[in-house]
C-alpha positions as CSV (number, residue, x, y, z in Angstrom):
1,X,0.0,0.0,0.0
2,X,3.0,2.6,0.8
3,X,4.6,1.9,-2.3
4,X,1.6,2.3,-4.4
5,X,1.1,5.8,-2.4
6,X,4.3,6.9,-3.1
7,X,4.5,5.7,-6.8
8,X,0.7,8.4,-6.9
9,X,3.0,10.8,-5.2
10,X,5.7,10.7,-7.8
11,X,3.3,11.0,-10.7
12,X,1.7,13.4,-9.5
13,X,4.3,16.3,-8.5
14,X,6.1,14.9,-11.9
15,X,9.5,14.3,-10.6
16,X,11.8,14.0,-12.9
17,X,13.6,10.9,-11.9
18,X,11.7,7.8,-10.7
19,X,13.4,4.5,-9.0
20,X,11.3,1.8,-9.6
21,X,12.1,-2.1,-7.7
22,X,9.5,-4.6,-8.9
23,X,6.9,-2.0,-10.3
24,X,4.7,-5.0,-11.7
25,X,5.5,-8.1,-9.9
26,X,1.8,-8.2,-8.2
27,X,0.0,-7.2,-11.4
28,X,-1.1,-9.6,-14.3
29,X,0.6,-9.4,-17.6
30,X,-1.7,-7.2,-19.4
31,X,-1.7,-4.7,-16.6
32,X,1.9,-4.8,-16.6
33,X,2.5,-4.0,-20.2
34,X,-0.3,-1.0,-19.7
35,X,1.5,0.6,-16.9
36,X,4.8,0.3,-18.7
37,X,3.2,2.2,-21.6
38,X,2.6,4.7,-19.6
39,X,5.8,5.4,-18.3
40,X,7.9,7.5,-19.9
41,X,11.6,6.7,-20.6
């Protein structure tokens, strides 16, 4: 729950750098691919 707080957090004040440790490893695979879409690079 923290992690997915702060990960809002981030987003939201649009930081400009973003560490990420196993973003995805609770979500299925088609959620996975759509939240990696959405992340810029």
């Amino acid at each position: 729950m923290e992690q997915r707080l702060q990960f809002t957090i981030v987003l939201l004040t649009k930081s400009g750098l973003i560490f990420l440790d196993e973003l995805t490893g609770g979500l299925d695979i088609s959620v996975q691919a759509k939240l990696l879409y959405l992340l810029p690079t």
